[in-house]
Structure formats: C-alpha cells, structure tokens
mmCIF file of the C-alpha atoms, coordinates in Angstrom:
data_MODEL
# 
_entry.id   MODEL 
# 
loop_
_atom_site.group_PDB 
_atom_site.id 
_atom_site.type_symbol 
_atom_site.label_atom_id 
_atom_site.label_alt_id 
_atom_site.label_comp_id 
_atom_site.label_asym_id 
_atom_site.label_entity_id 
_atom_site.label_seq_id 
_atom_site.pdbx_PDB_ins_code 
_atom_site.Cartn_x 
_atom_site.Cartn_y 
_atom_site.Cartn_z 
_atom_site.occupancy 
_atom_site.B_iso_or_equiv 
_atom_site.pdbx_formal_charge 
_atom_site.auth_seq_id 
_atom_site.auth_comp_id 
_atom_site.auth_asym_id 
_atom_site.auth_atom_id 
_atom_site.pdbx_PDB_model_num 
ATOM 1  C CA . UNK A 1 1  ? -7.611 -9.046  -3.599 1.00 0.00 ? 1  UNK A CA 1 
ATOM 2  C CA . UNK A 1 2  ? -8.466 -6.266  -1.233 1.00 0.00 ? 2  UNK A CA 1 
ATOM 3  C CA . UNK A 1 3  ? -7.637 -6.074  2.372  1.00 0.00 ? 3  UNK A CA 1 
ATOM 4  C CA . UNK A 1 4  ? -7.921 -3.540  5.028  1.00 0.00 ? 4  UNK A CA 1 
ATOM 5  C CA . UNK A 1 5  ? -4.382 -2.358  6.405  1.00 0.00 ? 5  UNK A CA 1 
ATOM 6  C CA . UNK A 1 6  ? -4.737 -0.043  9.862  1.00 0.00 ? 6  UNK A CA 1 
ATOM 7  C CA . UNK A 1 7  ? -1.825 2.199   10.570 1.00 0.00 ? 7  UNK A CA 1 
ATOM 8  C CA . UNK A 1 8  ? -0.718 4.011   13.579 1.00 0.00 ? 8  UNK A CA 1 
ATOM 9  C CA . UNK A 1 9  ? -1.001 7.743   12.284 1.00 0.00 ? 9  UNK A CA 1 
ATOM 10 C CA . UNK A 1 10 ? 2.078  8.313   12.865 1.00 0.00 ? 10 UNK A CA 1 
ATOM 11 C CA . UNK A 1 11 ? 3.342  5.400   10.388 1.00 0.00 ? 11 UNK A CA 1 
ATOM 12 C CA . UNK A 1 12 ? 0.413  6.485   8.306  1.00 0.00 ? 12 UNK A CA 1 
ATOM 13 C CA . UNK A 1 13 ? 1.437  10.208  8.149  1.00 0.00 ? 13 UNK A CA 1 
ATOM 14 C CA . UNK A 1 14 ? 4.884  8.900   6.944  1.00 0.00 ? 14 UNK A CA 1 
ATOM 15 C CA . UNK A 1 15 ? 3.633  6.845   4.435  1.00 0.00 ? 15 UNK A CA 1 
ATOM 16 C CA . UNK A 1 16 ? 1.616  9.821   2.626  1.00 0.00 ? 16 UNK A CA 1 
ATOM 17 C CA . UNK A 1 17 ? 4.612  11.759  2.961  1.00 0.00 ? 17 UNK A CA 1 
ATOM 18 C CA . UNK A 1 18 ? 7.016  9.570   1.337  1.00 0.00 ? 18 UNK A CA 1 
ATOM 19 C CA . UNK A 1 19 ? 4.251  8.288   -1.432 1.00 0.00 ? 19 UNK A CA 1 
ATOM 20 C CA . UNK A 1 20 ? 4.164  12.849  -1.784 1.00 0.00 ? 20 UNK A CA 1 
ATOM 21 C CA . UNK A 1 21 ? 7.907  12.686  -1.768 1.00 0.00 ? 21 UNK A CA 1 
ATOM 22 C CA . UNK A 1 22 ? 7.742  9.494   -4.826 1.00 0.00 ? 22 UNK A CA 1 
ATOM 23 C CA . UNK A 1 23 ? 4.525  11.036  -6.737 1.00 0.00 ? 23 UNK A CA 1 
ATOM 24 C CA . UNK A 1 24 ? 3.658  6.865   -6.518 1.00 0.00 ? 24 UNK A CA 1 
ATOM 25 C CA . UNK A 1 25 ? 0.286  6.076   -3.932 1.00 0.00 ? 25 UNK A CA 1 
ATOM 26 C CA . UNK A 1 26 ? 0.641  4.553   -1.290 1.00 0.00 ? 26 UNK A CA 1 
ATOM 27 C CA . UNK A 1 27 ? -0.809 1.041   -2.163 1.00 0.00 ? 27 UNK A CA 1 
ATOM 28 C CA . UNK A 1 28 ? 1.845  0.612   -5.032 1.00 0.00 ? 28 UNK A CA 1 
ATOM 29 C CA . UNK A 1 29 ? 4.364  1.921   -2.028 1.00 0.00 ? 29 UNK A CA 1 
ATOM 30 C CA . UNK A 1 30 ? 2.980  -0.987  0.563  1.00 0.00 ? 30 UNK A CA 1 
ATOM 31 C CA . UNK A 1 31 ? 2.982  -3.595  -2.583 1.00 0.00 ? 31 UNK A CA 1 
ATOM 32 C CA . UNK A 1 32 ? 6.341  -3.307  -3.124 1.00 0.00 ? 32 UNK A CA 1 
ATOM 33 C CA . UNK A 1 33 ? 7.378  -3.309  0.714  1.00 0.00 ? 33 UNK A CA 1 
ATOM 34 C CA . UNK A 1 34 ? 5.409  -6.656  0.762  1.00 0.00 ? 34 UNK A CA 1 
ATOM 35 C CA . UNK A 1 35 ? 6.762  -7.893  -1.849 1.00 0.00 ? 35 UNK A CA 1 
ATOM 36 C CA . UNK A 1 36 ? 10.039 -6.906  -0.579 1.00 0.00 ? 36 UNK A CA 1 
ATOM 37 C CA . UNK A 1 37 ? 9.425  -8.694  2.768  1.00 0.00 ? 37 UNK A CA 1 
ATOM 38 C CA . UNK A 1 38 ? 8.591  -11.779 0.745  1.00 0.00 ? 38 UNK A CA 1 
ATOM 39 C CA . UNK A 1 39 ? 11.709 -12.175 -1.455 1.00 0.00 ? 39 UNK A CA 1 
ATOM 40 C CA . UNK A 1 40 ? 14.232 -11.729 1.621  1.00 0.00 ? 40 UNK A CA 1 
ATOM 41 C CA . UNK A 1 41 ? 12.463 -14.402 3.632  1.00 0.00 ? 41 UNK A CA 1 
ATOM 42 C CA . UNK A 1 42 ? 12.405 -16.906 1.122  1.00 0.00 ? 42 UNK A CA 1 
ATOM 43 C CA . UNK A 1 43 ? 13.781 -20.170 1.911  1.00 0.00 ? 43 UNK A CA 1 
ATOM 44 C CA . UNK A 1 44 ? 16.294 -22.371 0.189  1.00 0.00 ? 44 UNK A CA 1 
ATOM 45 C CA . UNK A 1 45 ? 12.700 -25.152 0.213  1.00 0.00 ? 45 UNK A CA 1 
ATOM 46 C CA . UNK A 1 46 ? 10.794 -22.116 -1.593 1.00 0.00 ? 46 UNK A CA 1 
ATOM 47 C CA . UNK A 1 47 ? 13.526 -22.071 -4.383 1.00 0.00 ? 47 UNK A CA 1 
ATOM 48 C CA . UNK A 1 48 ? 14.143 -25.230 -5.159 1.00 0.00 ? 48 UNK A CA 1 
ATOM 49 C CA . UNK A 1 49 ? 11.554 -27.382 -4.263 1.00 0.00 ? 49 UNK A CA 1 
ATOM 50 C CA . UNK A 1 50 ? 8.675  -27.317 -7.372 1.00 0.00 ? 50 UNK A CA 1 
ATOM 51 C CA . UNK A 1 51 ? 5.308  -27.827 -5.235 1.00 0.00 ? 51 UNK A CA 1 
ATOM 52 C CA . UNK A 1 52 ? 3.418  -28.168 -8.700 1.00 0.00 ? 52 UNK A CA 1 
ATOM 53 C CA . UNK A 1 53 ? 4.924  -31.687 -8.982 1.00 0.00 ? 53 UNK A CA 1 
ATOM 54 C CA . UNK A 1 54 ? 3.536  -32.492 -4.977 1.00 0.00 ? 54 UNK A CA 1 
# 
C-alpha cells in the first residue's frame, strides 16, 4: 500500500542523512521505525487473544 508521508525538512534532511549514513532508503528506514512503533505498543489483548476465532 502506498501512502504519502510529509516531513518537516528538517526531520526530512535527517532522514536522508541517516538512510546516506546506512546505504538503506529511506522507505525501508520509515518501515522499520513503524514497525518498531507497532511491536512496543502491543498489548497483552494483541498477544493473546486469537481474533481469527471472533
């Protein structure tokens, strides 16, 4: 799925710098951080409760 992210240029400078610094882009870099964000906000519901069986 594509989506548009908008950046202060500041944040967005940093974020070309550091994908520069990693030699990854800076999609895979915001994919991860997402995905990052995700995992450490899971809830104890979210583990253990199987919504397939709802």
């Amino acid at each position: 799925m594509a989506w548009t992210l908008r950046l202060s240029d500041d944040d967005e400078a940093a974020l070309g710098a550091q994908s520069a610094l990693e030699g990854r882009s800076k999609q895979e870099i915001t994919r991860d951080a997402v995905r990052t964000y995700l995992e450490r906000h899971r809830t104890w519901d979210d583990l253990t409760f199987d919504r397939a069986m709802v």
